[in-house]
Jmol script that loads the backbone (N, CA, C; Angstrom):
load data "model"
ATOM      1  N   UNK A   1      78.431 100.926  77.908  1.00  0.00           N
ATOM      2  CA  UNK A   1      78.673 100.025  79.012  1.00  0.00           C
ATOM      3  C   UNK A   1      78.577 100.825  80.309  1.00  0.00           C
ATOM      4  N   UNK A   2      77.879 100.199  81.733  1.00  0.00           N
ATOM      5  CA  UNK A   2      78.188 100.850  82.434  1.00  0.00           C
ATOM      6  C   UNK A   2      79.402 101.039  83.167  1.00  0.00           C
ATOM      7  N   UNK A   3      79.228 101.377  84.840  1.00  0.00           N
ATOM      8  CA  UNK A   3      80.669 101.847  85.258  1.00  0.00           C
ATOM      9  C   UNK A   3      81.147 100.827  85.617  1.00  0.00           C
ATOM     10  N   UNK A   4      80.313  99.831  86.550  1.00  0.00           N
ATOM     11  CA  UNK A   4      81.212  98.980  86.720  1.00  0.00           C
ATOM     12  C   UNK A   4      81.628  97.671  85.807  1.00  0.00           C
ATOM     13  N   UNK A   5      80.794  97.417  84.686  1.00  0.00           N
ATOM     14  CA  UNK A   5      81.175  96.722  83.267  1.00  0.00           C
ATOM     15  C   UNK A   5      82.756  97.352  83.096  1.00  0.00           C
ATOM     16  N   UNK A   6      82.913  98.957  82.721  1.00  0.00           N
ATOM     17  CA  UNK A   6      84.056  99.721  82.679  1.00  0.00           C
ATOM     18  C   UNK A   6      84.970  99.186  83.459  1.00  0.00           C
ATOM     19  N   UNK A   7      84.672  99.368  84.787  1.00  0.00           N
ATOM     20  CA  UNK A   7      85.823  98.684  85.233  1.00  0.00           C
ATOM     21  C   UNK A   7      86.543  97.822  85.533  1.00  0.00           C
ATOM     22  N   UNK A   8      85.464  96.814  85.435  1.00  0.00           N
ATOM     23  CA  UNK A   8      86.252  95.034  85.411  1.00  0.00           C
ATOM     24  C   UNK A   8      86.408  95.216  84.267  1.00  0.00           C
ATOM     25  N   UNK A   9      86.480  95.498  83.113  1.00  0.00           N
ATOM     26  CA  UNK A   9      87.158  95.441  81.973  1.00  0.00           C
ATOM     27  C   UNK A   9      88.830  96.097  81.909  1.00  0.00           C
ATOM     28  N   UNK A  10      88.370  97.246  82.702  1.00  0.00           N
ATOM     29  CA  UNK A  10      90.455  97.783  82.616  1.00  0.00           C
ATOM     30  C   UNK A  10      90.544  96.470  83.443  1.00  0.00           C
ATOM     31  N   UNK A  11      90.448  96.485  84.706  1.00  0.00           N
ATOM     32  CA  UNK A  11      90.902  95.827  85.675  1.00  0.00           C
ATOM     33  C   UNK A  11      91.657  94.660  84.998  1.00  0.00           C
ATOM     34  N   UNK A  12      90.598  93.911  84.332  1.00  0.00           N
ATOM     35  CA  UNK A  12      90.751  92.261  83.540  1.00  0.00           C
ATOM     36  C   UNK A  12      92.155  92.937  82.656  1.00  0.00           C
ATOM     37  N   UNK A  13      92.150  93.376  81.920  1.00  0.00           N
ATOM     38  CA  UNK A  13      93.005  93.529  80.683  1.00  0.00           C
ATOM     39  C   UNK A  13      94.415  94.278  81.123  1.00  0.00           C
ATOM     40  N   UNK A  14      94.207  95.216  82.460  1.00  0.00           N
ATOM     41  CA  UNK A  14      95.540  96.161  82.362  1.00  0.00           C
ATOM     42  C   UNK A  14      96.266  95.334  83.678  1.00  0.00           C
ATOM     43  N   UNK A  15      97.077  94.808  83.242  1.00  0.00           N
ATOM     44  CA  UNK A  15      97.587  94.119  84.098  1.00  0.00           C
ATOM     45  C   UNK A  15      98.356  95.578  85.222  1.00  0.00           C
ATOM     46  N   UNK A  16      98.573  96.415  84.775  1.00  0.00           N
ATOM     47  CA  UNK A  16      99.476  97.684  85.853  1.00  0.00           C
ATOM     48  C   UNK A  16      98.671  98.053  86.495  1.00  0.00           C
ATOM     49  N   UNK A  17      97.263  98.287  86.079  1.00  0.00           N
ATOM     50  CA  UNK A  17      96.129  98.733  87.048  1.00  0.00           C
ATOM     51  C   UNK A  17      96.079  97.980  87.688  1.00  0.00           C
ATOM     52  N   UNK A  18      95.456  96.845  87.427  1.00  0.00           N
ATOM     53  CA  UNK A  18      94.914  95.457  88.331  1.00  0.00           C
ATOM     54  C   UNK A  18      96.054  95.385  89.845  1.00  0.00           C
ATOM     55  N   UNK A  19      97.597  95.525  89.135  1.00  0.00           N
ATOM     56  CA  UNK A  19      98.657  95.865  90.705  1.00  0.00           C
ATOM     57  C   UNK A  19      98.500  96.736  91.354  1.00  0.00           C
ATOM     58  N   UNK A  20      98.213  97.811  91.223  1.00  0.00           N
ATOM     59  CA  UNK A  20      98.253  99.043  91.368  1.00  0.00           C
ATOM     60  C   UNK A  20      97.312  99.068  92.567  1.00  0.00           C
ATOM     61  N   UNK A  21      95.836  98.579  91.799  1.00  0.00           N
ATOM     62  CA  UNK A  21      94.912  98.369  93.009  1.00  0.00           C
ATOM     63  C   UNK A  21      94.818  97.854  94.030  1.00  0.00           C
ATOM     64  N   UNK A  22      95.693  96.449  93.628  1.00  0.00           N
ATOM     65  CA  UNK A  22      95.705  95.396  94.720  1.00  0.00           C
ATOM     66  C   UNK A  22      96.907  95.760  95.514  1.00  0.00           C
ATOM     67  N   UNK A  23      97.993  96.003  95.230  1.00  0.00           N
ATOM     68  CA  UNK A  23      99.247  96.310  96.205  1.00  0.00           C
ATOM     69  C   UNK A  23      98.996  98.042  96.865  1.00  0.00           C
ATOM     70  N   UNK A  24      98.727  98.816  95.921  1.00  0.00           N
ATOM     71  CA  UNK A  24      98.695  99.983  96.816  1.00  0.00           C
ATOM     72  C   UNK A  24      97.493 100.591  97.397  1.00  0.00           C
ATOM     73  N   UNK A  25      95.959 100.006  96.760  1.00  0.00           N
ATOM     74  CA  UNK A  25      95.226 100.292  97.591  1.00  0.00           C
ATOM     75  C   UNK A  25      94.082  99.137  98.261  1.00  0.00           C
ATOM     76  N   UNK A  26      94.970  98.073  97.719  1.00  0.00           N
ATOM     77  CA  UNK A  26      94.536  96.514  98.381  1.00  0.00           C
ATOM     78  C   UNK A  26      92.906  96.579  98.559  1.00  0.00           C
ATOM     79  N   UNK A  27      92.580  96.626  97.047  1.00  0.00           N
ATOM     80  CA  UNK A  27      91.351  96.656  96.370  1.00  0.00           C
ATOM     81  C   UNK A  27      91.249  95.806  95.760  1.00  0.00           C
ATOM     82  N   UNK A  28      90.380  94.799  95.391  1.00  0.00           N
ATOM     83  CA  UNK A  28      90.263  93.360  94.890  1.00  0.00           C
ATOM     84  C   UNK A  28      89.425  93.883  93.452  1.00  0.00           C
ATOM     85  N   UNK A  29      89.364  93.153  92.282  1.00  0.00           N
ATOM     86  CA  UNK A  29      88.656  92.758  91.363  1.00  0.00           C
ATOM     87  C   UNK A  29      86.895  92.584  92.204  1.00  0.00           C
ATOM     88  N   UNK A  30      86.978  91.744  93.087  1.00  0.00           N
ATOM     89  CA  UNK A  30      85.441  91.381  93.091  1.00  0.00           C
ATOM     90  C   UNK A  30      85.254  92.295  94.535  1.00  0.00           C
ATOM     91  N   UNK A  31      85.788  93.117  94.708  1.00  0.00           N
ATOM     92  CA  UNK A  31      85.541  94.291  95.675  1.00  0.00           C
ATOM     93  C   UNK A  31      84.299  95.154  95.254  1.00  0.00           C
ATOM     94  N   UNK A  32      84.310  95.500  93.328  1.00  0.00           N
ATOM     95  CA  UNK A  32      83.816  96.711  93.074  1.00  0.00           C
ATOM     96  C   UNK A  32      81.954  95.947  92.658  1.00  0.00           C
ATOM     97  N   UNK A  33      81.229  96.435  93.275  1.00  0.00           N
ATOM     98  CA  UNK A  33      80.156  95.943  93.024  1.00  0.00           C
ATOM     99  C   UNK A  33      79.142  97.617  92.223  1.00  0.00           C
ATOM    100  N   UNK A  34      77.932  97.551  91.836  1.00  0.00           N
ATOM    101  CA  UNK A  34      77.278  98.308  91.530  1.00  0.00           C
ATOM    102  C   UNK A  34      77.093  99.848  91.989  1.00  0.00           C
ATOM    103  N   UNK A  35      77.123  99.048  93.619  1.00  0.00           N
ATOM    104  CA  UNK A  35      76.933 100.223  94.562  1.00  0.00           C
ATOM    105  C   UNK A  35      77.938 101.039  94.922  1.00  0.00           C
ATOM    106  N   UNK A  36      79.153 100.005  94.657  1.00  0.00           N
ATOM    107  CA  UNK A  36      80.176 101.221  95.039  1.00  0.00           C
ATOM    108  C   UNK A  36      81.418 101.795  94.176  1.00  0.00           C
ATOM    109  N   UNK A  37      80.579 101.534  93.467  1.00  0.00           N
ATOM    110  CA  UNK A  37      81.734 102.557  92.227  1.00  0.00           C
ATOM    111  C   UNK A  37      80.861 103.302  91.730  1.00  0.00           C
ATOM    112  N   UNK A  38      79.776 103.781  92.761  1.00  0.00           N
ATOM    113  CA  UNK A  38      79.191 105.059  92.089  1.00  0.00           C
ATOM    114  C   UNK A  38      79.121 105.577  93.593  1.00  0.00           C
ATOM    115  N   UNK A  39      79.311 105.250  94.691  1.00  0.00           N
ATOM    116  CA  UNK A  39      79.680 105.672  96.176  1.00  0.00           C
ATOM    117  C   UNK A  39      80.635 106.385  96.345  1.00  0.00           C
ATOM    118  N   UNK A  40      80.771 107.815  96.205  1.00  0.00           N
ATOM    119  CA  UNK A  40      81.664 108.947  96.837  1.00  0.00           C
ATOM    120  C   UNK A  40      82.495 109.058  98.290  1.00  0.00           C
ATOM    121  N   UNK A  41      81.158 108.133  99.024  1.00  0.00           N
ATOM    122  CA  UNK A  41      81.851 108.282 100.852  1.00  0.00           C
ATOM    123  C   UNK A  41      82.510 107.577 101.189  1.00  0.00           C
ATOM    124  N   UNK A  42      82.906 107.573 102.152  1.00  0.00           N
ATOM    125  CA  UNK A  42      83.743 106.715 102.722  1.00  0.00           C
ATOM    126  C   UNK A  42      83.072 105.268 102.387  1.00  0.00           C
ATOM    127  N   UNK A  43      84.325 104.697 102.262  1.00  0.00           N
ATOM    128  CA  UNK A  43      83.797 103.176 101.796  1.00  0.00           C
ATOM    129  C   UNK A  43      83.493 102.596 100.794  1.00  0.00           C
ATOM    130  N   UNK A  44      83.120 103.424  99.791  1.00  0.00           N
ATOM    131  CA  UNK A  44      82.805 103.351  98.336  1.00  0.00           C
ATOM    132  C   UNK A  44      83.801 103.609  97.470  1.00  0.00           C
ATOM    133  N   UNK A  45      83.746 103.274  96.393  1.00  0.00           N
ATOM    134  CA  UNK A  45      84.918 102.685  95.622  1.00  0.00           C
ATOM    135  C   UNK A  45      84.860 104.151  94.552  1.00  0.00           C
ATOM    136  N   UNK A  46      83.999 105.101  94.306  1.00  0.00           N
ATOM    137  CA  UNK A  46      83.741 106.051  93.291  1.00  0.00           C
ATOM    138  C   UNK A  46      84.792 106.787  92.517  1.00  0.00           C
ATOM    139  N   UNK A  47      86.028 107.149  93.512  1.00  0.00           N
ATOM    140  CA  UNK A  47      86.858 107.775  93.466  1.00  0.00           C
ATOM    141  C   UNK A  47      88.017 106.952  92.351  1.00  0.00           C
ATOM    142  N   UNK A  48      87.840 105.953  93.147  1.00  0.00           N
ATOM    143  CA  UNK A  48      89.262 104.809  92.562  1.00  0.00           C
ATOM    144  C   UNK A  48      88.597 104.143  91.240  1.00  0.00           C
ATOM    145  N   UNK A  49      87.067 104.340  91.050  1.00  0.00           N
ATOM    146  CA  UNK A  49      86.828 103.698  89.658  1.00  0.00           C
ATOM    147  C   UNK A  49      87.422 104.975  88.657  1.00  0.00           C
ATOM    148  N   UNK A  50      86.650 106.152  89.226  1.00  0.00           N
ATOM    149  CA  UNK A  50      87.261 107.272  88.532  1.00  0.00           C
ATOM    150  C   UNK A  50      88.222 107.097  87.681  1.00  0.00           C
ATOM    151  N   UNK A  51      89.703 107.054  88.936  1.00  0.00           N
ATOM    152  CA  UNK A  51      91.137 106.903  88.292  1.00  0.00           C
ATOM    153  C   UNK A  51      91.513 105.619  87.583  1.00  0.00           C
ATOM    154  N   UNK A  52      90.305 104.301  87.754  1.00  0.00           N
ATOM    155  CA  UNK A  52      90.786 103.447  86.775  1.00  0.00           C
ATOM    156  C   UNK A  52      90.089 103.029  85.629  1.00  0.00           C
ATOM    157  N   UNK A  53      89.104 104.316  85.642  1.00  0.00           N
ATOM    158  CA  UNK A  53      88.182 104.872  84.187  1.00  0.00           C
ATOM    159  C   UNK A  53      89.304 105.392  83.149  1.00  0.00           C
ATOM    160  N   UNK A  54      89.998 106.526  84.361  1.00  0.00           N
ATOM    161  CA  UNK A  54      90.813 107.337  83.078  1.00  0.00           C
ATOM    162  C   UNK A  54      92.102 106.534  83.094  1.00  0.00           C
ATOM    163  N   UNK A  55      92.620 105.741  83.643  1.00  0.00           N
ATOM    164  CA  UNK A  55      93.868 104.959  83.286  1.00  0.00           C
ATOM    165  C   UNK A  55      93.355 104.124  81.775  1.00  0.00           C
ATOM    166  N   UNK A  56      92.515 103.543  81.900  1.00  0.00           N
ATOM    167  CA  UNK A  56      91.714 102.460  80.469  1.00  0.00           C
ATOM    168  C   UNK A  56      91.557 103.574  79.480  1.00  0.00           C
ATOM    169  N   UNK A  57      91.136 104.511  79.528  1.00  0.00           N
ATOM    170  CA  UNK A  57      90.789 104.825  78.720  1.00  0.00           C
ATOM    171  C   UNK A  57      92.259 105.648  78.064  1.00  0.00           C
ATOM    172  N   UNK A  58      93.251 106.364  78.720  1.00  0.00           N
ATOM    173  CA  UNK A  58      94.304 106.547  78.274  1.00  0.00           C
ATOM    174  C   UNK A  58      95.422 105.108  77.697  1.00  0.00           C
ATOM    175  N   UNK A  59      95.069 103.960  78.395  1.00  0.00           N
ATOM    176  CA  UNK A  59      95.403 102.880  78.187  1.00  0.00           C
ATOM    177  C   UNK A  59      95.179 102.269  76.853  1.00  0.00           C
ATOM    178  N   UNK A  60      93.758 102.517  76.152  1.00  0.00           N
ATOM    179  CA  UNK A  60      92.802 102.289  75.272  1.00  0.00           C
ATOM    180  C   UNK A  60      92.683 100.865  75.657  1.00  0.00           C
ATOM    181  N   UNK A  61      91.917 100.768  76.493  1.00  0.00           N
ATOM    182  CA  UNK A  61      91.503  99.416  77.122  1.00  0.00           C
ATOM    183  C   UNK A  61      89.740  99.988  76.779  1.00  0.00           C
ATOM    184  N   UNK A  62      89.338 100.983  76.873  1.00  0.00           N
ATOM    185  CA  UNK A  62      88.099 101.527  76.352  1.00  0.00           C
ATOM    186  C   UNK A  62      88.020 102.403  76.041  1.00  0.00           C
ATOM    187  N   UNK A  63      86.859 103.433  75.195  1.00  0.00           N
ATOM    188  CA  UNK A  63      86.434 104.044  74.538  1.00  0.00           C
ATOM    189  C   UNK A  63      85.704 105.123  75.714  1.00  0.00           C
ATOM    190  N   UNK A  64      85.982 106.360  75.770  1.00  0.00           N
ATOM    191  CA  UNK A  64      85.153 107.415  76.313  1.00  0.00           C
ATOM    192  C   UNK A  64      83.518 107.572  76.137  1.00  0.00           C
ATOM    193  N   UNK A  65      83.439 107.185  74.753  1.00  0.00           N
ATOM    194  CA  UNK A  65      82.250 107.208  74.082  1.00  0.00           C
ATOM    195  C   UNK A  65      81.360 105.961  74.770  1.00  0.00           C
ATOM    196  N   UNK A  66      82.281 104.642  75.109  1.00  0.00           N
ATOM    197  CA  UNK A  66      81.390 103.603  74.937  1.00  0.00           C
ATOM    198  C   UNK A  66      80.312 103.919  76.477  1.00  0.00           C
ATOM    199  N   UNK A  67      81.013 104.647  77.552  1.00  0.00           N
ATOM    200  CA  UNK A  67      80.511 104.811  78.591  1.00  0.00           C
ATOM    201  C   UNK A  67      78.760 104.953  78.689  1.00  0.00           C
ATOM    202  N   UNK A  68      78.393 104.746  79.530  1.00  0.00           N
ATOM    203  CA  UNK A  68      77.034 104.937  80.131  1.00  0.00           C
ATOM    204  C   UNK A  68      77.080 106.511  80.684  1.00  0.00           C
TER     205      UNK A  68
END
end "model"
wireframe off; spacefill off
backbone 0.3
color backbone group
């Protein structure tokens, strides 16, 4: 799957992430598009898919393996 498949999937399922994003870095579900969860700079989401790559996957909301 890719990254951002990856991450609307924690997002959808981990309900602590999904807060997490929205109250502390008031990041929406339909915020993360293609372009920017692979965007490093300012403005791009790269960083924060990162940390809610490895939250799912410590979560087991997904598989390390299944990644792209």
């Amino acid at each position: 799957m890719d990254k951002l498949e990856a991450v609307q999937r924690v997002l959808r399922f981990s309900e602590s992430m999904r807060n997490w994003c929205e109250k502390e870095k008031k990041v929406f579900f339909d915020d993360f598009d293609d372009g920017n969860v692979m965007n490093y700079d300012e403005g791009g989401h790269g960083h924060l898919a990162d940390i809610i790559l490895a939250k799912g996957i410590e979560e087991g909301f997904i598989d390390e393996e299944d990644l792209d």
